[in-house]
C-alpha positions as CSV (number, residue, x, y, z in Angstrom):
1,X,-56.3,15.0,44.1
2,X,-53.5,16.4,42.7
3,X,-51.8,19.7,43.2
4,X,-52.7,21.9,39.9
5,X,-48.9,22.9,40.5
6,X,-47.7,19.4,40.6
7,X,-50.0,18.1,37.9
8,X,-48.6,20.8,35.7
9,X,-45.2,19.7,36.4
10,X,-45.9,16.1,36.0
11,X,-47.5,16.5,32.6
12,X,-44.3,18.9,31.7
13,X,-42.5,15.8,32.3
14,X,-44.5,13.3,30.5
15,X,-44.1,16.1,27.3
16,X,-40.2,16.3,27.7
17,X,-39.8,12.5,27.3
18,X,-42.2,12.2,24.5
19,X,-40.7,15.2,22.8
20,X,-37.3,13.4,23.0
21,X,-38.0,10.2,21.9
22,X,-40.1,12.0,18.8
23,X,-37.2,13.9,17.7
24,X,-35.0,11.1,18.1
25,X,-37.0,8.8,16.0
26,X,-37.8,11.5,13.0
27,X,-34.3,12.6,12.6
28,X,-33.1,8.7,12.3
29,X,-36.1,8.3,9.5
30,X,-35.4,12.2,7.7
31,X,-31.7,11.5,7.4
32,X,-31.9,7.6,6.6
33,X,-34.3,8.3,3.8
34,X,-32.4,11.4,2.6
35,X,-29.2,9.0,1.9
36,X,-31.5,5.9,0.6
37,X,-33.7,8.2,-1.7
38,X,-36.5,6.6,0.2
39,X,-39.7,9.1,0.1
40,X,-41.8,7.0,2.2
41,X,-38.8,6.6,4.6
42,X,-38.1,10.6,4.5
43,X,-41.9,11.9,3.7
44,X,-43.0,9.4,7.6
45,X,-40.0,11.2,9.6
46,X,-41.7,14.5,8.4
47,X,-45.0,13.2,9.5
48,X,-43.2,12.2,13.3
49,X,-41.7,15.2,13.8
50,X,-44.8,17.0,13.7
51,X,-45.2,14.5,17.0
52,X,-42.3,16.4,18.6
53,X,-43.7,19.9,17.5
54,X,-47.0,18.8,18.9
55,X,-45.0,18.2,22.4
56,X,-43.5,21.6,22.0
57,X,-46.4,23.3,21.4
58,X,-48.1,21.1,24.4
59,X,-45.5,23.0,26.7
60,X,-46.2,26.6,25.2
61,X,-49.7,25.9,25.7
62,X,-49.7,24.2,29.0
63,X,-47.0,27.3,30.1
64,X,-49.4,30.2,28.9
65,X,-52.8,28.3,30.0
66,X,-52.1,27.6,33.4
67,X,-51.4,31.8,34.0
68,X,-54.9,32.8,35.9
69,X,-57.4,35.3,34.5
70,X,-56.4,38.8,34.3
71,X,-57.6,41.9,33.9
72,X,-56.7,42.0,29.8
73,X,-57.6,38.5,29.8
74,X,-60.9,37.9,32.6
75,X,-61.5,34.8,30.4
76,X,-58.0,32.8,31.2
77,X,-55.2,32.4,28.4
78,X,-56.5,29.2,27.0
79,X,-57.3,30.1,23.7
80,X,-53.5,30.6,23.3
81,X,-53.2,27.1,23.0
82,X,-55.6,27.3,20.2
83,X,-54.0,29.5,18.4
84,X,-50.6,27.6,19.0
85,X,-52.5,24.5,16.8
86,X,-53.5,26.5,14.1
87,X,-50.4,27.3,13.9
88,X,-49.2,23.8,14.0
89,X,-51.6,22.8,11.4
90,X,-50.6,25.3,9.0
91,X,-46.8,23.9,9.4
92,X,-48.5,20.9,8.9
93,X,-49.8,21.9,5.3
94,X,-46.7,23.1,4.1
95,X,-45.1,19.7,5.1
96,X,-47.6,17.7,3.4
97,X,-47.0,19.9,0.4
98,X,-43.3,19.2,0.7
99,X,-44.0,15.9,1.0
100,X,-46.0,15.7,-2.3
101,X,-43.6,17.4,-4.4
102,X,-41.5,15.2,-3.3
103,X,-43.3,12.0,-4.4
104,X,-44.2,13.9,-7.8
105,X,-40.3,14.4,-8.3
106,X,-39.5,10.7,-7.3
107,X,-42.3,9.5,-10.1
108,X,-40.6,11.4,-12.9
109,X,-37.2,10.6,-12.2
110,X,-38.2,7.0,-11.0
111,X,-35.8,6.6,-8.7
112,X,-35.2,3.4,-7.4
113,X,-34.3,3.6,-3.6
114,X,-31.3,2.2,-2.1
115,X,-32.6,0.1,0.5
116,X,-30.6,-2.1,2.4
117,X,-31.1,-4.5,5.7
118,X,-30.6,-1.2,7.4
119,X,-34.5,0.2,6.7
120,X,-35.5,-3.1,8.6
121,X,-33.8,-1.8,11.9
122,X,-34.7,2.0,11.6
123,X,-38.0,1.3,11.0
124,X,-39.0,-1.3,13.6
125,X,-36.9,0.4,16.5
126,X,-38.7,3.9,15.4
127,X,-42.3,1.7,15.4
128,X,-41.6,0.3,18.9
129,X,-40.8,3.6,20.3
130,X,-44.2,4.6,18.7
131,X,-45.8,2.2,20.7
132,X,-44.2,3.0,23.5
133,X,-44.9,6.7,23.1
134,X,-48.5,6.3,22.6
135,X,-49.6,3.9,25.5
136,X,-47.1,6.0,27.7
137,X,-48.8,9.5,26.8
138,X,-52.8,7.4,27.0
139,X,-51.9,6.2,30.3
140,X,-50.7,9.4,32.0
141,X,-53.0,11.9,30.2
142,X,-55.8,9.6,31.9
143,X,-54.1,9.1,35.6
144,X,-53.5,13.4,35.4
145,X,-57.0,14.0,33.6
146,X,-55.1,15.5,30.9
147,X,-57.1,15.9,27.2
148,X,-54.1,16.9,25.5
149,X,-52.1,14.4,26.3
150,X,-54.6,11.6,25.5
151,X,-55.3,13.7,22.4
152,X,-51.6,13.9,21.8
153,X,-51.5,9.8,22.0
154,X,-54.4,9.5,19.7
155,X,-51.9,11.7,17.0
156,X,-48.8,8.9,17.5
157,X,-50.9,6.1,17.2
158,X,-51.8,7.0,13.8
159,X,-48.3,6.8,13.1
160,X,-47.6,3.1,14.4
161,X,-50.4,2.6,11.3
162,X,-48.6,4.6,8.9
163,X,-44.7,3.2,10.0
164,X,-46.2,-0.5,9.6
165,X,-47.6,0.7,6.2
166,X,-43.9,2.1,5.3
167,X,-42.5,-1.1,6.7
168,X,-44.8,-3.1,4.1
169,X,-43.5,-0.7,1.0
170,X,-39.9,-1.5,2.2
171,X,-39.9,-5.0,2.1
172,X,-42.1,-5.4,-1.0
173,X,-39.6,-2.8,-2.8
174,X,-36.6,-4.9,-1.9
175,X,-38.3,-8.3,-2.8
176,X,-39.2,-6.7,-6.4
177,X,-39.3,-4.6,-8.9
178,X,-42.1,-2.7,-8.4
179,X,-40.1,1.1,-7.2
180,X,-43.2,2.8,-7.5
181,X,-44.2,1.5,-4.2
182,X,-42.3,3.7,-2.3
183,X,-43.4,7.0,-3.9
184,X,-47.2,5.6,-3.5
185,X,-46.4,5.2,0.0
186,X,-45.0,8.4,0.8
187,X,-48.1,10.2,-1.1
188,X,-49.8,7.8,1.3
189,X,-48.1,9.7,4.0
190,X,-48.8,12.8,2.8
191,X,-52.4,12.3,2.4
192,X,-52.7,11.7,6.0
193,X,-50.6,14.6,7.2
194,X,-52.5,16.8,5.1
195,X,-55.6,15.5,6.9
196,X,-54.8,15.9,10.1
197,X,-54.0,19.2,9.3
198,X,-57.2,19.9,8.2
199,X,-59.0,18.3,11.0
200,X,-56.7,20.2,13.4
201,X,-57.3,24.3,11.6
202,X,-61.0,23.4,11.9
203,X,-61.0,22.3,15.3
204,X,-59.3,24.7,16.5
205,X,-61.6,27.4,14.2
206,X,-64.4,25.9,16.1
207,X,-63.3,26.6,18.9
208,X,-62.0,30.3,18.5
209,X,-65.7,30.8,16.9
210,X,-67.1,29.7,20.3
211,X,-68.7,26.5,19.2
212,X,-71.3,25.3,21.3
213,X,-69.5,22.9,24.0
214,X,-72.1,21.3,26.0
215,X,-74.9,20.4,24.4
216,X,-77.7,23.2,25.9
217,X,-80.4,20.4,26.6
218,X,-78.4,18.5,28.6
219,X,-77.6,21.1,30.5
220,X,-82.1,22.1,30.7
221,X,-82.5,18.8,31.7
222,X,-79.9,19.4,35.2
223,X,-81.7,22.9,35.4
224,X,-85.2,21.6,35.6
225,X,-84.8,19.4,38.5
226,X,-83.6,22.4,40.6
227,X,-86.3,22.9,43.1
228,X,-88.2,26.6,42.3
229,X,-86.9,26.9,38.7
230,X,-89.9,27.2,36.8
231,X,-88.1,27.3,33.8
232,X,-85.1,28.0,31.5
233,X,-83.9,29.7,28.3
234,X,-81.4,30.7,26.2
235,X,-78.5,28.6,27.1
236,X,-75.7,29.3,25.8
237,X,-72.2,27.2,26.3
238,X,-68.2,27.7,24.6
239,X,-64.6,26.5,25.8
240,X,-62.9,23.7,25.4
241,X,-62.2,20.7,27.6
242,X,-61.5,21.8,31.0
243,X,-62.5,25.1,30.4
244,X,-66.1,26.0,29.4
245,X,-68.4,29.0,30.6
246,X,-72.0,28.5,30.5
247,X,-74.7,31.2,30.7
248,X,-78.4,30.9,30.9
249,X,-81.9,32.5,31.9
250,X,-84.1,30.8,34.8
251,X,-87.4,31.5,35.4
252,X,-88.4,32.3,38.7
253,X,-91.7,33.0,41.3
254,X,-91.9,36.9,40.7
255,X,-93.3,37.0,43.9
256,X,-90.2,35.8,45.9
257,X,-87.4,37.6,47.4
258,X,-84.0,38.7,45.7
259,X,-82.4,36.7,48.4
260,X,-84.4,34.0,47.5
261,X,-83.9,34.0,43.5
262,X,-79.8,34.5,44.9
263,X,-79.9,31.4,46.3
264,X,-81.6,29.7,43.7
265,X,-79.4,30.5,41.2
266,X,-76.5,29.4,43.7
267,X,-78.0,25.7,43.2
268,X,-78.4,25.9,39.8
269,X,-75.0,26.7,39.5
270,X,-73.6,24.1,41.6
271,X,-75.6,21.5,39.6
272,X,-74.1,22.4,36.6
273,X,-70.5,22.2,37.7
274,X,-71.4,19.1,39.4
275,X,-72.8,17.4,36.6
276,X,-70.4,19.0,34.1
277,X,-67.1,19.0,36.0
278,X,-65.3,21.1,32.2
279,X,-67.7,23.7,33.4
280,X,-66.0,26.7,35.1
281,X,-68.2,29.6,35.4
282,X,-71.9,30.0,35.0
283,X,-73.5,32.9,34.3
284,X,-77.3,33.5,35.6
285,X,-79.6,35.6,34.7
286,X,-82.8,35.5,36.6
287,X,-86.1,36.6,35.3
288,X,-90.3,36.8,36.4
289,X,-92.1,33.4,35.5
290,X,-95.4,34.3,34.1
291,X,-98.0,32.6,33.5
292,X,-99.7,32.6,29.8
């Protein structure tokens, strides 16, 4: 098992290279479709350079998150990475708004872009670092049991979709004269950058609101088989991968020792983490089973 020292390290790494090869590929798209006129060309190297400020904000977060509990935070600092993707989701919103007005300026004017063999080699060398980008970030998020950085590969793979869907508008707008295309594309684009950051403010609101994490059933069902627990109540769960607190009542044999009900609730607690491995801290609270 690794080192949390050396897995935090390893992931910096894997975030570095991805962050690189994201800025890389949306400055080629932003300033090729800048001199072409192309809005689905410029409105997709918006969208993937959110994937580079996604990697930036993965090294804030993983930075601030891996500081230990102190005594103005007893809780950790991993809700500062929450806050770090509102933030990105906001950005998010303006860019898709960008992006629109954008597409709504290209309609009136109906510019015809000045595509040339050129689009061809941007796009397909930006599509195949894509690929590369997302199996490389799936395959080490699950070899260092990272969420964020198999989350983080789920993001880029929706843009091999959208940069085949570009690809499509390109050659269809050079073959004819249908110009309209490639605004309809790049509203295409912004659709799904406005999407994402929806799906991303209300995740993250979720989470700040301390959304239930583990479903409290499941966790009954682990609690019950604990040998002496006659019972259990008012389970209550929040976090987010890798980090959740749990805290529940468990009804014991009034008529057994404090020692007893100490070790009891040791087990309990062991169960949980074992069965939960996210799960952190559990907080017991043990009261008198009585019979109706």
């Amino acid at each position: 098992m690794l080192h949390l020292h050396d897995r935090k390290k390893q992931i910096q790494k894997v975030l570095l290279i991805t962050l690189l090869l994201n800025f890389t590929v949306s400055l080629v798209k932003i300033i090729y479709g800048w001199i072409t006129n192309s809005v689905a060309i410029y409105s997709d190297g918006f969208h993937s350079l959110f994937d580079g400020i996604s990697n930036i904000g993965g090294l804030i977060a993983l930075s601030i998150a891996s500081h230990p509990p102190d005594r103005e935070h007893p809780y950790g600092h991993r809700k500062f990475e929450t806050v770090f993707a509102i933030f990105i989701g906001v950005l998010m919103s303006l860019t898709a708004l960008e992006i629109i007005r954008n597409v709504y300026k290209s309609f009136v004017e109906t510019r015809k872009p000045e595509i040339d063999e050129k689009a061809y080699i941007v796009l397909i060398i930006t599509l195949i670092v894509n690929v590369f980008v997302s199996f490389y970030e799936k395959k080490k998020g699950k070899e260092l049991k990272s969420e964020f950085l198999i989350a983080d590969s789920a993001h880029t793979k929706i843009d091999i979709y959208i940069t085949m869907g570009v690809i499509l508008s390109v050659i269809i707008s050079t073959m004819t004269e249908f110009s309209l295309i490639d605004p309809i594309t790049g509203l295409i684009v912004g659709i799904f950058v406005a999407r994402e950051a929806i799906l991303i403010i209300k995740e993250s609101a979720h989470i700040l609101a301390d959304r239930t994490a583990i479903d409290g059933e499941r966790i009954a069902s682990v609690v019950r088989t604990c040998m002496n627990v006659e019972a259990c109540k008012d389970i209550r769960t929040r976090g987010t991968a890798g980090q959740i607190f749990v805290d529940l009542k468990i009804l014991v044999n009034p008529a057994i020792s404090v020692s007893e009900a100490h070790n009891i609730a040791d087990r309990v607690e062991q169960m949980i983490k074992k069965e939960f491995p996210d799960v952190i801290d559990v907080v017991i609270h043990i009261e008198p089973f009585e019979k109706n």
